[in-house]
C-alpha positions in Angstrom: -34.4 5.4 -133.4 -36.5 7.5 -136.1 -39.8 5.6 -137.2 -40.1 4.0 -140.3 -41.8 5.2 -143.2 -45.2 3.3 -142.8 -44.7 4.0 -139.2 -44.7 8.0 -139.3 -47.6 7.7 -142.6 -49.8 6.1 -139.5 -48.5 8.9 -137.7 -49.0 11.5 -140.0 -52.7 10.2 -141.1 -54.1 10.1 -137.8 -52.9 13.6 -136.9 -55.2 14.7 -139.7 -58.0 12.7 -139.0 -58.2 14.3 -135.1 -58.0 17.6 -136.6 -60.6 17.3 -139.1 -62.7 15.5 -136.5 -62.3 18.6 -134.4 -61.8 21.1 -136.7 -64.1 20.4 -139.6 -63.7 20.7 -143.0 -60.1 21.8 -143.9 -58.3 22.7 -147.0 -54.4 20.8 -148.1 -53.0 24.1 -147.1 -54.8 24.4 -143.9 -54.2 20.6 -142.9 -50.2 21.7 -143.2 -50.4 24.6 -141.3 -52.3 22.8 -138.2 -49.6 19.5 -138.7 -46.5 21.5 -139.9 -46.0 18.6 -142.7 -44.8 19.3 -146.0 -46.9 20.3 -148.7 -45.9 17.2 -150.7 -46.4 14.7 -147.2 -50.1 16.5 -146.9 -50.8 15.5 -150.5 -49.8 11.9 -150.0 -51.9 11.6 -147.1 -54.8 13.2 -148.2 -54.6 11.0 -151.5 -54.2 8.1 -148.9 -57.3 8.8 -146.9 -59.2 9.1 -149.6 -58.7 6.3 -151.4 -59.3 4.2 -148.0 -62.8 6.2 -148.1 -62.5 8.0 -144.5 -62.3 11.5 -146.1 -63.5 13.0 -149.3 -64.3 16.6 -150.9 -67.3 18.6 -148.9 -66.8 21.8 -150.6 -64.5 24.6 -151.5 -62.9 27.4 -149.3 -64.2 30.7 -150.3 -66.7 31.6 -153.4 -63.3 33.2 -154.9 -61.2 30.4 -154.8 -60.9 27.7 -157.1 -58.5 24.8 -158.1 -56.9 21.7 -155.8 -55.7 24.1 -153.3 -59.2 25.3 -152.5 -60.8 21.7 -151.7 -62.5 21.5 -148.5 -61.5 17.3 -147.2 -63.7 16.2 -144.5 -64.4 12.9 -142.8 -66.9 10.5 -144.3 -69.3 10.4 -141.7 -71.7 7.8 -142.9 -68.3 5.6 -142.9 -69.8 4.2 -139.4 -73.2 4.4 -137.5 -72.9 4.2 -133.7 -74.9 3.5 -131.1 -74.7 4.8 -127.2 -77.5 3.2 -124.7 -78.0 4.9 -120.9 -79.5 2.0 -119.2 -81.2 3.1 -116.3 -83.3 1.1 -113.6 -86.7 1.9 -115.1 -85.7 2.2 -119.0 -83.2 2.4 -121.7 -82.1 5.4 -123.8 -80.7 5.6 -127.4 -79.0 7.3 -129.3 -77.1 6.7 -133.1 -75.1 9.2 -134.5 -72.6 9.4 -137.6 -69.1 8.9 -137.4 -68.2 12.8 -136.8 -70.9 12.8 -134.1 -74.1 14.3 -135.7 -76.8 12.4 -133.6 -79.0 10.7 -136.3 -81.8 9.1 -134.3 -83.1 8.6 -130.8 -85.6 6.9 -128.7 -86.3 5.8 -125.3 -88.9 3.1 -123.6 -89.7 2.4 -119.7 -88.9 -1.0 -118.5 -90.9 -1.7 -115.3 -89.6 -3.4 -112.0 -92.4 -6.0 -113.0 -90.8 -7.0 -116.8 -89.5 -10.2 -116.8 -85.8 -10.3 -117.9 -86.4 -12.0 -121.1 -88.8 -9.2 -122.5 -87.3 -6.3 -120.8 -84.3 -7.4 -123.0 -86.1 -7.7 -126.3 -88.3 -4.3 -125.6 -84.7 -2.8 -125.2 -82.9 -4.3 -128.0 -85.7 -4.0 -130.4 -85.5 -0.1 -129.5 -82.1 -0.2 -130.9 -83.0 -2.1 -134.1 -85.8 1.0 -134.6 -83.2 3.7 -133.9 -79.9 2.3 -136.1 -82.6 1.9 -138.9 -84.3 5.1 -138.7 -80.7 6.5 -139.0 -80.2 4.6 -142.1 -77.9 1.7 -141.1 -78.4 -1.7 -140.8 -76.6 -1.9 -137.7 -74.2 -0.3 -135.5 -70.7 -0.5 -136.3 -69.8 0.5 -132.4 -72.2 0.3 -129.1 -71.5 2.3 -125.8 -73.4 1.4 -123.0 -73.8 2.8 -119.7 -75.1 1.4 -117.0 -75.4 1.5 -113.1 -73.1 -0.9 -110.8 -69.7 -2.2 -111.2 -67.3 -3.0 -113.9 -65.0 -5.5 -113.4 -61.5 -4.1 -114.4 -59.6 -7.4 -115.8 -62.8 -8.2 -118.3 -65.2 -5.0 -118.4 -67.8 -6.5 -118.0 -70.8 -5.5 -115.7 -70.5 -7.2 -112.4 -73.7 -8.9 -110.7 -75.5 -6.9 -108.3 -78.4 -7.6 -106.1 -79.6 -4.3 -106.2 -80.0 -3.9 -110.0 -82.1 -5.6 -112.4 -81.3 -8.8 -114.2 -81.9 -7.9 -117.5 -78.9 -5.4 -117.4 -76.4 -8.0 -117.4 -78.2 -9.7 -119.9 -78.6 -7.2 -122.3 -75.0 -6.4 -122.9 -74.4 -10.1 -123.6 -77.9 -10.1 -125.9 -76.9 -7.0 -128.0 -73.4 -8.6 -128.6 -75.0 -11.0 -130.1 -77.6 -9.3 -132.3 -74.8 -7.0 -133.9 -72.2 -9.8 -133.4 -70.0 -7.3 -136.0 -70.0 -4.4 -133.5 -68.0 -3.7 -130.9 -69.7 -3.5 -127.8 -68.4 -1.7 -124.2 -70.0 -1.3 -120.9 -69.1 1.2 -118.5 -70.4 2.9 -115.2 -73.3 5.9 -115.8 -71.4 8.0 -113.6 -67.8 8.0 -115.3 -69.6 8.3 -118.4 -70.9 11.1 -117.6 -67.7 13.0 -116.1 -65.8 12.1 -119.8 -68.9 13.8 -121.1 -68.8 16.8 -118.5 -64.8 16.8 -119.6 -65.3 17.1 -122.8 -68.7 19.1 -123.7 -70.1 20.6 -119.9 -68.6 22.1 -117.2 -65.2 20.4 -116.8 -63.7 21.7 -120.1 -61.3 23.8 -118.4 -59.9 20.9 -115.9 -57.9 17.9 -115.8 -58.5 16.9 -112.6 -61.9 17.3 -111.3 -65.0 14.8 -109.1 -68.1 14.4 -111.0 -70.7 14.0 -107.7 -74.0 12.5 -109.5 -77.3 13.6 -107.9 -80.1 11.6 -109.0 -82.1 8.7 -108.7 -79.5 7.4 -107.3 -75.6 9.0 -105.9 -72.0 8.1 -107.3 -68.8 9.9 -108.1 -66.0 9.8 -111.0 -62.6 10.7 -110.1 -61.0 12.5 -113.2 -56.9 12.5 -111.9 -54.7 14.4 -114.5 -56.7 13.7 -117.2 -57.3 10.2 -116.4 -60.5 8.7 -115.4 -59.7 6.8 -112.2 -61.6 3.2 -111.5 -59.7 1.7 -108.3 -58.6 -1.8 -108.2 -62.1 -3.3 -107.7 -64.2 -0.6 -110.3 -65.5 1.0 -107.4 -64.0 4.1 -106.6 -66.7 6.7 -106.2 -69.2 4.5 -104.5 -69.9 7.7 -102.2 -74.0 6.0 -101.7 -71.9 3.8 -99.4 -70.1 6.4 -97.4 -71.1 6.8 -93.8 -72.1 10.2 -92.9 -74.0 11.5 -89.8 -77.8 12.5 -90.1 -78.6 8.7 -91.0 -79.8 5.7 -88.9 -77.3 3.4 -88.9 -74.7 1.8 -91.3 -74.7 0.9 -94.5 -73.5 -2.7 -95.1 -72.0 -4.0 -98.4 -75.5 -4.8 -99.7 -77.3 -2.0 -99.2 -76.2 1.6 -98.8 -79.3 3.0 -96.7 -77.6 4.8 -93.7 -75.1 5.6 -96.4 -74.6 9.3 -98.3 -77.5 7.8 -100.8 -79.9 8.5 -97.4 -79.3 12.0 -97.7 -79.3 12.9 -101.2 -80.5 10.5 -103.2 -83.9 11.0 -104.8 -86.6 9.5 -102.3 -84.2 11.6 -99.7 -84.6 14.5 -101.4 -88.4 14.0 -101.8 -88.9 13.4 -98.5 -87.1 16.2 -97.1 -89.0 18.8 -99.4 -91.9 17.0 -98.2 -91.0 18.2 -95.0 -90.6 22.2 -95.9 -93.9 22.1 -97.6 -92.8 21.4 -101.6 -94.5 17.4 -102.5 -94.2 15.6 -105.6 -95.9 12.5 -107.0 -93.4 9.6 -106.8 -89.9 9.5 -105.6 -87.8 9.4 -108.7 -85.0 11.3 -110.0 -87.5 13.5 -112.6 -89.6 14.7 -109.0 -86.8 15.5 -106.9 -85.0 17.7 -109.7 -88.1 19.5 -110.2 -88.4 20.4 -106.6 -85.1 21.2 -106.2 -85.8 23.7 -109.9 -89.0 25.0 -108.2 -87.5 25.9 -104.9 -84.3 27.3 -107.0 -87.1 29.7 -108.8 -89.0 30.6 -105.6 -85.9 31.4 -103.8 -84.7 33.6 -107.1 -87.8 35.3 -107.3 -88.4 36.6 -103.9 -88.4 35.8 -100.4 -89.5 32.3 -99.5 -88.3 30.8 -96.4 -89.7 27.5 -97.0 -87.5 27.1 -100.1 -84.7 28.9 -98.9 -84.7 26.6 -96.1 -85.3 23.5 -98.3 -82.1 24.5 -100.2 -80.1 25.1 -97.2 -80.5 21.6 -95.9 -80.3 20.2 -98.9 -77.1 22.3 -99.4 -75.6 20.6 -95.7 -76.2 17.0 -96.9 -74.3 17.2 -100.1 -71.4 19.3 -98.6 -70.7 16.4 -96.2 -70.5 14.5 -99.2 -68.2 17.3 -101.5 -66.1 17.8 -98.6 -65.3 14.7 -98.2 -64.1 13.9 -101.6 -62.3 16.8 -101.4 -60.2 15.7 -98.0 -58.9 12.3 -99.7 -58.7 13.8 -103.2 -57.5 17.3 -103.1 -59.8 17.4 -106.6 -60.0 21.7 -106.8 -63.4 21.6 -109.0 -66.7 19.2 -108.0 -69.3 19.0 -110.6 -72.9 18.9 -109.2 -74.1 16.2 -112.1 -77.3 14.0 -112.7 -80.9 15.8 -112.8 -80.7 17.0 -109.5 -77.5 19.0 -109.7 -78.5 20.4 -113.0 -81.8 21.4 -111.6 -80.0 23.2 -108.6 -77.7 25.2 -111.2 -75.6 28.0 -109.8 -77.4 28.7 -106.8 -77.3 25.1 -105.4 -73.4 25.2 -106.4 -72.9 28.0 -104.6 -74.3 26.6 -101.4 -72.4 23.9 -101.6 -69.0 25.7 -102.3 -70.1 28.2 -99.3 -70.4 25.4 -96.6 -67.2 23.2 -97.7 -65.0 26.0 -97.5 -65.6 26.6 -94.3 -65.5 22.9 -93.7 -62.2 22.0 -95.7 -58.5 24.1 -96.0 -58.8 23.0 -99.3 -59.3 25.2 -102.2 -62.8 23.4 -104.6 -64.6 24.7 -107.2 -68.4 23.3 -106.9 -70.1 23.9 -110.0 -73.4 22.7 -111.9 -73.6 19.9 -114.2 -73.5 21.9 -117.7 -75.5 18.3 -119.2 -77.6 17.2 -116.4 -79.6 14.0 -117.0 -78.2 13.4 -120.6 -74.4 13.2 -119.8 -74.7 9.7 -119.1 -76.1 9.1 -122.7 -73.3 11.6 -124.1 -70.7 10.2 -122.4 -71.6 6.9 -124.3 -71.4 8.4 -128.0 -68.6 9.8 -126.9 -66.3 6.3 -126.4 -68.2 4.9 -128.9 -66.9 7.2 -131.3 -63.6 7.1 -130.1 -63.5 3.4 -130.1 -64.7 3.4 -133.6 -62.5 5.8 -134.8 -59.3 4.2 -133.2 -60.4 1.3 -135.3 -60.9 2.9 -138.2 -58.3 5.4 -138.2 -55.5 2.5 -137.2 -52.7 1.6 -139.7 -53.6 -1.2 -142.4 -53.2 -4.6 -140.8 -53.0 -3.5 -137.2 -55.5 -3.5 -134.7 -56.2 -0.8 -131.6 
């Protein structure tokens, strides 16, 4: 049955909207070249879209040309402010940006273990306030949060855990309704920042890839055929939980020490350059990527066994982890994400890639994280662009 007529407009209107959102700018002519409309259906929808105030006249195409044909149309990108939080255990990160992307404003603040929930929640919400106005809004029209833990499939939200501050639960809840307008989403740090790796970092190329996140903490997205994969509970790619050898026991359903997170999680990786001669103040994310950078650099730069030897064990624990994604999951690429994979680059990578092909008959691509530490507060923008734009790009009348 052909659609009707306000059916294939829709159609026809959101198609140009996704271009000039990734194309740019475009001209009439150029917008029915990339759609293969008619010159007549291009007019109507350009005359449509800009009468709805989502695009409007930026320019013209070439100092030679001039008349209608020559107009560059481009979305309006003040038409919605958004805002994307990465809500970590010791802080919050923020970032607004335009409707077309163009980050406008951002900010961070520490949140100590000690903060009580009530003002760890107002210092974080108040940082939001400061960063939407300093971008010239007066509030956010779409928020992206993301956050460690769980999200419960049937309602999204972010499930209680005992390992994770209060005030994370209660901030999603509090910024709903401060910006009671805005759309609000929660959704796991690590899957953020696969979509994020997908789109802008090392995953461009693939459709099905794992994102394996190295820092403070360890976690996994499963990107299948262009999907992002969540599992019936929200938990697929809990890999701090997986048993591996080289621990001292069992992890149990509380706590994942004795888990993967032993090996290669931060304090792990702290410790064990500890042990090779490279020490660091602290035990956070931040100190174990900069050991793992300076051991990267002494190793680059000449012979040292320390380092090398750092790197090499370091290389073992993570492989068990790769490898074992890649028996269940058959993935073919494994990004090395978070600070710690970023920091290890290419020669980490290849360390990696070196040990589970001899551990694994099947073919996988290990590469560095192209985004690092901000992928998580990427991947945020990201779906709160897209979330905005389905709503504002959606027929008259009907909701997305």
């Amino acid at each position: 049955m052909p659609a009707s007529p306000s059916t294939a407009r829709a159609i026809n209107d959101r198609l140009a909207l996704r271009l000039l959102q990734r194309e740019g700018p475009l001209t009439a002519g150029q917008l029915k070249q990339l759609t293969g409309l008619s010159r007549p259906t291009v007019a109507d929808l350009v005359e449509r879209l800009t009468e709805a105030g989502l695009i409007t006249v930026v320019g013209e195409a070439g100092e030679q040309r001039r008349g209608p044909n020559a107009k560059l149309y481009g979305i309006v990108a003040g038409r919605a402010h958004l805002a994307a939080l990465d809500v970590r255990t010791e802080g919050v990160a923020v970032a607004v940006s335009d409707l077309v992307g163009t980050v406008l404003a951002e900010a961070s603040v520490p949140i100590g273990g000690d903060t009580g929930t009530g003002p760890a929640v107002e210092r974080a919400v108040a940082l939001v306030e400061r960063a939407v106005k300093e971008a010239g809004a007066d509030r956010p029209h779409t928020v992206g949060i993301g956050a460690p833990g769980l999200i419960d499939p049937a309602s999204g939200e972010l499930r209680d855990s005992s390992g994770l501050p209060q005030w994370h639960r209660a901030l999603v809840a509090t910024l709903q309704e401060r910006f009671p307008d805005a759309r609000v989403s929660v959704e796991n740090e690590t899957n953020l920042a696969a979509l994020a790796e997908q789109r802008d970092g090392a995953a461009r190329d693939r459709d099905t890839f794992v994102l394996l996140w190295l820092g403070h903490g360890t976690g996994a997205a499963v990107v299948l055929d262009g999907k992002l994969r969540r599992g019936a509970s929200g938990g697929t790619g809990e890999i701090g939980f997986l048993p591996v050898p080289g621990t001292t026991g069992l992890p149990s359903a509380t706590d994942c020490a004795g888990g993967f997170h032993s090996l290669a999680g931060s304090a792990a990786i702290t410790r064990l350059a500890a042990e090779h001669g490279l020490t660091a103040e602290g035990a956070h994310a931040p100190d174990a990527a900069r050991l793992v950078g300076e051991a990267v650099a002494r190793t680059g730069g000449g012979e040292d066994d320390a380092a090398r030897h750092f790197l090499d064990v370091l290389a073992d624990r993570i492989a068990l982890g790769v490898a074992s994604v890649v028996a269940v999951l058959d993935p073919g690429c494994v990004v090395l994400g978070g600070e710690v994979g970023q920091a290890g680059g290419a020669p980490l990578a290849a360390l990696v890639e070196e040990r589970v092909r001899r551990m694994s008959p099947l073919p996988a691509a290990v590469r560095p994280s192209a985004l690092g530490g901000t992928a998580v507060l990427r991947g945020a923008l990201l779906t709160a662009r897209d979330q905005a734009q389905d709503e504002l790009f959606a027929p008259p009348g009907r909701s997305v």
